[in-house]
DSSP file (Angstrom, degrees, kcal/mol; ACC not computed):
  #  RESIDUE AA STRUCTURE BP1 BP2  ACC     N-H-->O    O-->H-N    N-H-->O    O-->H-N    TCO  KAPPA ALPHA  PHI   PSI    X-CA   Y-CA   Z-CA
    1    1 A X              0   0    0      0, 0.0     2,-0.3     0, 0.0     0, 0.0   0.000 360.0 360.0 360.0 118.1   43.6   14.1  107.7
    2    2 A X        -     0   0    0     24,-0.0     2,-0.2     1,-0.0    27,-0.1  -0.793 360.0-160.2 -94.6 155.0   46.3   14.8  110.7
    3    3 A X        -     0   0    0     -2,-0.3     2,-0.4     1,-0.0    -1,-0.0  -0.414  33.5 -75.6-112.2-173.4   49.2   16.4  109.9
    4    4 A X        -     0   0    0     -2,-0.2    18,-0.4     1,-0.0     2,-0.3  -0.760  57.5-178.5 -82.8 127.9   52.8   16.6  111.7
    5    5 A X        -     0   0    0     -2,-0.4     2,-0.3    15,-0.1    15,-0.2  -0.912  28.3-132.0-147.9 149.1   52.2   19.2  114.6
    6    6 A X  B     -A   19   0A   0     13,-3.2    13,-1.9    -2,-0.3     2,-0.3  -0.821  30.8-163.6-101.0 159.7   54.9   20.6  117.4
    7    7 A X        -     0   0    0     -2,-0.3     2,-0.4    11,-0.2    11,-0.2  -0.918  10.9-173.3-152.2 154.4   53.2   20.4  121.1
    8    8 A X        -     0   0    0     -2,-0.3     9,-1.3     9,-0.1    -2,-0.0  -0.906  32.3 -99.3-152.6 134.3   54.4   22.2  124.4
    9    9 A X  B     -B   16   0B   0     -2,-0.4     7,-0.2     7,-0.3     2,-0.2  -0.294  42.7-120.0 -33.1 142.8   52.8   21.7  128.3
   10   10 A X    >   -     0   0    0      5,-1.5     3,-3.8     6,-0.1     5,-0.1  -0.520  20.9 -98.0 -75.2 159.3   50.8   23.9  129.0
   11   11 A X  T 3  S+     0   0    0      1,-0.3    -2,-0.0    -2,-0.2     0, 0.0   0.715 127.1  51.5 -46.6 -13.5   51.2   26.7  132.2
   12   12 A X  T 3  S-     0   0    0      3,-0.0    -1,-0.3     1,-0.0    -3,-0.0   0.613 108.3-135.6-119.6  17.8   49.3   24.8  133.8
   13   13 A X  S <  S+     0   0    0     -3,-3.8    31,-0.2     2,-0.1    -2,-0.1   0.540  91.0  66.9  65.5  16.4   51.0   21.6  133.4
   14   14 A X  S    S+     0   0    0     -4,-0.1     2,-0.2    29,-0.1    -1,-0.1   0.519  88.4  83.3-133.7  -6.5   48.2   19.2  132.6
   15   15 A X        -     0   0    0     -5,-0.1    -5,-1.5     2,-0.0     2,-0.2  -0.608  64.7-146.6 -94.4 150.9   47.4   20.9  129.3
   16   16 A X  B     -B    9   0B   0     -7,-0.2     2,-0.3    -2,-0.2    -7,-0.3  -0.814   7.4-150.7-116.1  85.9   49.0   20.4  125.9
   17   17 A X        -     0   0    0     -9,-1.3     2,-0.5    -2,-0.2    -9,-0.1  -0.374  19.7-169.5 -48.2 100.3   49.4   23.2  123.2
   18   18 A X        +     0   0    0     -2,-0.3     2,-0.3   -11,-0.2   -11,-0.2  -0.871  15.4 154.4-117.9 145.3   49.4   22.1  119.8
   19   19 A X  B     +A    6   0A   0    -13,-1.9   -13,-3.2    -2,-0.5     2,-0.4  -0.880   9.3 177.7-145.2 175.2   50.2   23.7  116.5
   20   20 A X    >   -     0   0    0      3,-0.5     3,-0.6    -2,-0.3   -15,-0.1  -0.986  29.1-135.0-173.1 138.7   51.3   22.9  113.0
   21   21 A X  T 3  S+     0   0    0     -2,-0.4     3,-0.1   -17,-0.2   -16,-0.1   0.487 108.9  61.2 -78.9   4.6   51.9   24.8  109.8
   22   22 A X  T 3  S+     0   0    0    -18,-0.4     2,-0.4     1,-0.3    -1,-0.2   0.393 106.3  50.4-112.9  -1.1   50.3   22.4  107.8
   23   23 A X    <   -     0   0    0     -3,-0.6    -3,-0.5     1,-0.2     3,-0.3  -0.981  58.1-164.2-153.9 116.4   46.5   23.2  110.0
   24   24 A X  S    S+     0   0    0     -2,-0.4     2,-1.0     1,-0.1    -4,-0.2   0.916  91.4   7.0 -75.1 -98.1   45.2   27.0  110.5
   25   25 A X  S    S-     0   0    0     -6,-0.1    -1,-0.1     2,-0.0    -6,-0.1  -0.539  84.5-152.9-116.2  79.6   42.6   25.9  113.5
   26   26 A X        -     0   0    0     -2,-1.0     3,-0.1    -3,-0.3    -8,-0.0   0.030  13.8-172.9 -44.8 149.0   43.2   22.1  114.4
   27   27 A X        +     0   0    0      1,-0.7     2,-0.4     2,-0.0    -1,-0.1   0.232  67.6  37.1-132.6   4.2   39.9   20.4  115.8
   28   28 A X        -     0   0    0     27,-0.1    -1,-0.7     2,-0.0     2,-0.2  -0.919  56.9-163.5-173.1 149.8   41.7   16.9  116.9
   29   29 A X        -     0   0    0     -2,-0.4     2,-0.2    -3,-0.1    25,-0.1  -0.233   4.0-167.4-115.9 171.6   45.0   15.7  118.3
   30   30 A X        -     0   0    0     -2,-0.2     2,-0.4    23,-0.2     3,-0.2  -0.689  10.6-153.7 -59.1 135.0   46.2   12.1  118.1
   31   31 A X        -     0   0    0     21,-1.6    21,-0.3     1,-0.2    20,-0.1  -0.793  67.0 -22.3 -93.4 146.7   49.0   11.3  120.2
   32   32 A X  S    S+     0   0    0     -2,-0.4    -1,-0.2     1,-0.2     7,-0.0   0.557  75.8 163.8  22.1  79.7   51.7    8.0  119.1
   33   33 A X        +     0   0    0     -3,-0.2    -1,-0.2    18,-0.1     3,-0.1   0.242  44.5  79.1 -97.7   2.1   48.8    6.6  117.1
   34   34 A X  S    S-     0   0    0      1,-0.2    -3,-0.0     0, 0.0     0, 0.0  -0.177  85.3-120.7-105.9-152.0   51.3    4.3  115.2
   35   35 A X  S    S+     0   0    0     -2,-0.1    -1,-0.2     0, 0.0    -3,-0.0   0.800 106.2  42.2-101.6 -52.9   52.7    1.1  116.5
   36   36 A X  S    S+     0   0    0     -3,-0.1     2,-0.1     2,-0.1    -4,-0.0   0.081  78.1 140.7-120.9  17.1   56.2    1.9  116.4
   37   37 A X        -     0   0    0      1,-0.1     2,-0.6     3,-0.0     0, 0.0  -0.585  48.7-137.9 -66.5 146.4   56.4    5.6  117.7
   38   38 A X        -     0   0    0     -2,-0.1    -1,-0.1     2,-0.0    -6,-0.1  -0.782  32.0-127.3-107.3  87.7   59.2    6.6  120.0
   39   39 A X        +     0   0    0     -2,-0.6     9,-0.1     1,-0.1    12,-0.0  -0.204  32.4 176.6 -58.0 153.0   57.2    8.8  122.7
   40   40 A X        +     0   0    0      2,-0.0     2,-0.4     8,-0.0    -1,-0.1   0.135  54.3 103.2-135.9  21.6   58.8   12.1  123.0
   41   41 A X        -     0   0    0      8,-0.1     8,-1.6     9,-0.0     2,-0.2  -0.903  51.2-177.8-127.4 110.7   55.6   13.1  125.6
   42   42 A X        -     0   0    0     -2,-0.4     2,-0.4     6,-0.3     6,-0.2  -0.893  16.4-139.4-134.7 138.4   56.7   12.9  129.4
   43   43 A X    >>  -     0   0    0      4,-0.4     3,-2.3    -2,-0.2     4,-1.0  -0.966  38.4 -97.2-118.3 151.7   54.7   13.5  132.7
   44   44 A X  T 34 S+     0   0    0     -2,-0.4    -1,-0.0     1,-0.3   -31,-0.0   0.413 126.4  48.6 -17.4 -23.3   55.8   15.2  135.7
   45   45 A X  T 34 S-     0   0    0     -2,-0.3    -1,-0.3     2,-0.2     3,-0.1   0.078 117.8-118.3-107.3  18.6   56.9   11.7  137.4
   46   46 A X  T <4  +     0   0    0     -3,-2.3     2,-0.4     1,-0.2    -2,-0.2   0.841  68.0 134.6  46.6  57.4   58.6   11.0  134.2
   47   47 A X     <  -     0   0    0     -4,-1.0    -4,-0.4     0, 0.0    -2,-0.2  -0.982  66.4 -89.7-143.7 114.3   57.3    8.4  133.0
   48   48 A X        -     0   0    0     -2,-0.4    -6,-0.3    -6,-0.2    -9,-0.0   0.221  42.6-107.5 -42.1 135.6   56.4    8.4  129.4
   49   49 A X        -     0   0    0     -8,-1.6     2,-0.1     1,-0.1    -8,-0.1  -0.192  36.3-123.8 -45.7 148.4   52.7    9.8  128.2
   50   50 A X        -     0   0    0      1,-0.2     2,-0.1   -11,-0.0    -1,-0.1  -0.332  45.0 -74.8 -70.6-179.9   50.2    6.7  126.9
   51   51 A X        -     0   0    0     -2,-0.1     2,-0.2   -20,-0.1    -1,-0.2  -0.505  62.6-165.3 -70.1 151.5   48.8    7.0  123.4
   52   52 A X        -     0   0    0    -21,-0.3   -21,-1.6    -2,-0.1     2,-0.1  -0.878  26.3-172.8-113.3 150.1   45.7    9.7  122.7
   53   53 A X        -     0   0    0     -2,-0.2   -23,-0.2   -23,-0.1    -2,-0.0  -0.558  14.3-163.8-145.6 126.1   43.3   11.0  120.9
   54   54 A X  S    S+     0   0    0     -2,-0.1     2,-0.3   -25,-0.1   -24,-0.1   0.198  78.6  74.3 -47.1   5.0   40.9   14.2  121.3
   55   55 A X        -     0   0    0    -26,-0.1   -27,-0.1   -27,-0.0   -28,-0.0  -0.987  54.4-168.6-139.7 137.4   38.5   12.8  118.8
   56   56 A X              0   0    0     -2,-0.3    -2,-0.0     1,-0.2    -3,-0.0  -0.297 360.0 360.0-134.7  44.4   35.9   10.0  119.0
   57   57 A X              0   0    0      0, 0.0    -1,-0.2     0, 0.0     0, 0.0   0.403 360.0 360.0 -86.3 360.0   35.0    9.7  115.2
């Protein structure tokens, strides 16, 4: 089950920190997994993030 989770760059700028109140010690990420998400995920040339996922169930 994923929940709604807040995300920050990491220091070292290629990394993502993610956390959520609804998940103690998350084990997968999915990124604009829907069709219709508005990406809010930017890279350093500014050009919006592709979709993700950190899990390959």
């Amino acid at each position: 089950m994923f929940h709604q989770a807040e995300a920050i760059i990491g220091p070292d700028g290629q990394t993502v920190l993610v956390t959520s109140e609804h998940v103690q010690s998350p084990i997968a990420v999915r990124y604009a997994f829907r069709n219709y998400i508005v990406g809010e995920l930017f890279g350093a040339n500014g050009l919006p993030a592709s979709s993700f996922r950190s899990d390959n169930w």
